[in-house]
C-alpha positions in Angstrom: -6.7 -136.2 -67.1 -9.0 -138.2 -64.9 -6.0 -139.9 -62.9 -5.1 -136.3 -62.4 -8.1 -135.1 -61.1 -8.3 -138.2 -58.7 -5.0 -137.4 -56.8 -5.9 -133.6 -56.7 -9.1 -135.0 -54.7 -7.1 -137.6 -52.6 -4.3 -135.0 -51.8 -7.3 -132.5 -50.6 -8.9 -135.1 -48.7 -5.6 -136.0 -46.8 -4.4 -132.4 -46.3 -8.4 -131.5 -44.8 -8.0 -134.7 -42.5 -4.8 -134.0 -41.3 -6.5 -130.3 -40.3 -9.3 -131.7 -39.1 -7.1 -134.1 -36.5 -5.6 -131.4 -35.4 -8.3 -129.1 -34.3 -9.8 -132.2 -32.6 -6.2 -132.4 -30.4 -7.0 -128.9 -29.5 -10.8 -129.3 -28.2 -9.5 -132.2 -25.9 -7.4 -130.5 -24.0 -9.8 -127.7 -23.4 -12.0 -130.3 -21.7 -9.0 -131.7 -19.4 -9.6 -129.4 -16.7 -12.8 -129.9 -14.9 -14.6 -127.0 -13.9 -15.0 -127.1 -9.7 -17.5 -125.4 -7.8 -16.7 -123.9 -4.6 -19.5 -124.1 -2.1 -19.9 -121.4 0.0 -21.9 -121.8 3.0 -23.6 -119.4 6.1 -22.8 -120.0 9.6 -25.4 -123.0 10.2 -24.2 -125.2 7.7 -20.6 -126.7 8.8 -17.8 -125.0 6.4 -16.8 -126.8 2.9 -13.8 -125.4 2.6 -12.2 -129.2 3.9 -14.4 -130.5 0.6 -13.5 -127.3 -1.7 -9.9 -128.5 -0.9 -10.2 -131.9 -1.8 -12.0 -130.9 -5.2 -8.7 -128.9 -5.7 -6.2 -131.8 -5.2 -8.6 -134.1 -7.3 -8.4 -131.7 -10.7 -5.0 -132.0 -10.6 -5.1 -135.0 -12.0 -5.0 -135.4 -16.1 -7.9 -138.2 -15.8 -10.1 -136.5 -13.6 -13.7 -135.2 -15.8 -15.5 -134.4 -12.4 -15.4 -134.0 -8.9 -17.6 -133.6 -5.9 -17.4 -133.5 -2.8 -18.9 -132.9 0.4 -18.2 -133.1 4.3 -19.5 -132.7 8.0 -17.4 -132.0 11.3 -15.7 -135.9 10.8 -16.2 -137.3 7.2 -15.6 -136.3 3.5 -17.4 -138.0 0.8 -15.6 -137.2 -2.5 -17.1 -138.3 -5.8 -14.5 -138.5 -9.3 -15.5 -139.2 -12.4 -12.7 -140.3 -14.3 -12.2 -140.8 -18.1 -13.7 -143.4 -19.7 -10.7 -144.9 -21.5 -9.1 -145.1 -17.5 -12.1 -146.7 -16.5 -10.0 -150.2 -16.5 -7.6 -149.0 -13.6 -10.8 -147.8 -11.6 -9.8 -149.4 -8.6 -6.2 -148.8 -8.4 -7.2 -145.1 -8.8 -10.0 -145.0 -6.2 -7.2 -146.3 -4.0 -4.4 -143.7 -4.9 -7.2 -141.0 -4.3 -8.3 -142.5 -1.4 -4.3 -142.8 0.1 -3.2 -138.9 -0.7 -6.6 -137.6 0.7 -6.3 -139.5 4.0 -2.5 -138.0 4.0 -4.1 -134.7 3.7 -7.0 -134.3 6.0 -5.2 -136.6 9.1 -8.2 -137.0 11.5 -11.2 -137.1 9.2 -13.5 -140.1 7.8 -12.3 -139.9 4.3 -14.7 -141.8 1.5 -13.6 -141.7 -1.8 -16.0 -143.3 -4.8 -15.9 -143.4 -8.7 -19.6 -145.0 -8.5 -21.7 -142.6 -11.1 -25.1 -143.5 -8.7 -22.6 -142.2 -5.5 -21.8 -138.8 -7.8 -25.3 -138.1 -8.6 -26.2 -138.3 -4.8 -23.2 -136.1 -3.5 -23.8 -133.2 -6.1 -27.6 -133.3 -5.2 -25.9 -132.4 -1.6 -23.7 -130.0 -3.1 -26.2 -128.4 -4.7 -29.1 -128.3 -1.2 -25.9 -126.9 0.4 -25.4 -124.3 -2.0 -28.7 -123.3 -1.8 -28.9 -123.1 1.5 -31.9 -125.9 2.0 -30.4 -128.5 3.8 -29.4 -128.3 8.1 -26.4 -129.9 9.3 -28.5 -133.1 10.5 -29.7 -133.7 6.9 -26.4 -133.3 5.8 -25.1 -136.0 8.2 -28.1 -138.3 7.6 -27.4 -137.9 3.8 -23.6 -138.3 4.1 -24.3 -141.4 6.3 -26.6 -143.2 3.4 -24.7 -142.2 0.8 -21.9 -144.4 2.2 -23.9 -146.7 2.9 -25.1 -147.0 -0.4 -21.0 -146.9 -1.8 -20.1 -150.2 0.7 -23.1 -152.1 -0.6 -21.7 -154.8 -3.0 -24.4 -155.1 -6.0 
């Protein structure tokens, strides 16, 4: 009786596990796609529709958690954040970014980073431009250190 008891409680265990993997499956790919904000901006600011572009190509990608980017009249900064588990191929992906985007915006300053400190800065950018709080200067100046701070070897 007791043996019996025991595999009715295994059998439940495995059969709720099994479930239980399942749903998990689900919730991941929910979370593939990362969300993108467009930035919108008035006729002061230089348009973002080069950087709303660039977040575009960049979701495509499976890997991709989080993108932001953000440009003047010459340069785009972008800033991915990539999966942890494709963290270990973090430079061969920076590069492949870096390649397709220069392909696609011919004539522009292209700066691509997976840094986390570099993706804080940019969507505090985003965010100023959003808001309308920041002038095109600012916006150069802050572009400027931000790559500064990207080519700096720690």
């Amino acid at each position: 009786m007791r043996k019996m008891i025991l595999r009715i409680a295994i059998m439940c265990l495995f059969i709720l596990s099994a479930c239980n993997q399942e749903t998990g499956q689900n919730t991941q790919d929910l979370n593939n796609n990362p969300s993108i904000e467009q930035i919108n901006t008035n006729s002061n600011i230089t348009s973002q529709q080069p950087s709303n572009k660039a977040k575009k190509l960049l979701s495509q990608y499976e890997e991709v958690t989080e993108v932001h980017a953000v440009n003047t009249k010459h340069t785009l900064l972008v800033t991915v954040n990539i999966e942890h588990h494709e963290r270990f191929t973090l430079a061969k992906k920076r590069k492949q970014y870096q390649k397709m985007l220069k392909q696609e915006f011919k004539g522009e300053h292209v700066e691509v980073s997976t840094d986390k400190k570099i993706l804080i800065e940019t969507r505090k950018i985003e965010k100023k431009i959003k808001e309308n709080t920041i002038t095109n200067h600012k916006i150069n100046q802050e572009i400027d250190r931000i790559i500064h701070l990207a080519k700096e070897q720690t």
